[in-house]
N, C-alpha and C positions, 0 to 999 in steps of 0.2 A: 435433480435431473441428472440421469445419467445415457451418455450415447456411447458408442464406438464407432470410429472411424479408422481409416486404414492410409498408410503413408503410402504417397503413390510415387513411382519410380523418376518423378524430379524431384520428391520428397517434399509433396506438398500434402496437405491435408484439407479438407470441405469442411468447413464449421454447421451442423445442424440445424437445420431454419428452426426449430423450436428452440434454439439456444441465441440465434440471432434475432428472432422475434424475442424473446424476453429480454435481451442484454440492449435490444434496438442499434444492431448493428447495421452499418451501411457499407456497397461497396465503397473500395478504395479505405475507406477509414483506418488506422493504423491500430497495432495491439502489440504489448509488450510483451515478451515472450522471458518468462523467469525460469529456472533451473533450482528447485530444491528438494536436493539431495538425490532420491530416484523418480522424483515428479516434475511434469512439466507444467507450466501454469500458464494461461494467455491472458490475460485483462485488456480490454479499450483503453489507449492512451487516453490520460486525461489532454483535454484542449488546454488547461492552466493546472498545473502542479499544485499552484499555491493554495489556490481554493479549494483545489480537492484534498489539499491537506486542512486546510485552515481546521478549527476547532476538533483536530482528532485526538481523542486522548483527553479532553477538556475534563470529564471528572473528576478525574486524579488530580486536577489542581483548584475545582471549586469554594477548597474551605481553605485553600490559603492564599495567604495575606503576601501579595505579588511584591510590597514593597519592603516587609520582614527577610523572606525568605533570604534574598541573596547575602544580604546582614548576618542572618544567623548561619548560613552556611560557613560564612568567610571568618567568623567566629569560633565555630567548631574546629575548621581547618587550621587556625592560628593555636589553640589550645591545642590542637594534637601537633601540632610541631615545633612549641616551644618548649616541650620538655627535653 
């Protein structure tokens, strides 16, 4: 989906009902406004951080063994700084 929209002289901008029907936007509801690099980015606050973070990333740790790892990390870590 892509729109244009035009900054208006309080420097506001209209968000596109086909982009607020699909994202299920409401008024008043809040959106975090990122900055990277030359793009702008808007997302829906999440209502909870945590949940919205909870399992992100979870593949990259399925095939290990949560109660190894920090052991063999802190292992490695000692063998490269005992010499």
């Amino acid at each position: 989906m892509s729109d244009i929209v035009t900054l208006s002289a309080k420097n506001q901008v209209v968000i596109p009902r086909s982009a607020r029907q699909t994202l299920k936007l409401k008024p008043g509801q809040q959106l975090l406004v990122l900055v990277r690099d030359d793009h702008l980015i808007m997302v829906p606050k999440p209502d909870d951080f945590v949940a919205r973070l909870r399992g992100l990333h979870k593949e990259i740790w399925e095939k290990t063994d949560s109660q190894r790892y920090p052991e063999t990390e802190r292992n490695a870590w000692e063998a490269s700084h005992n010499h």
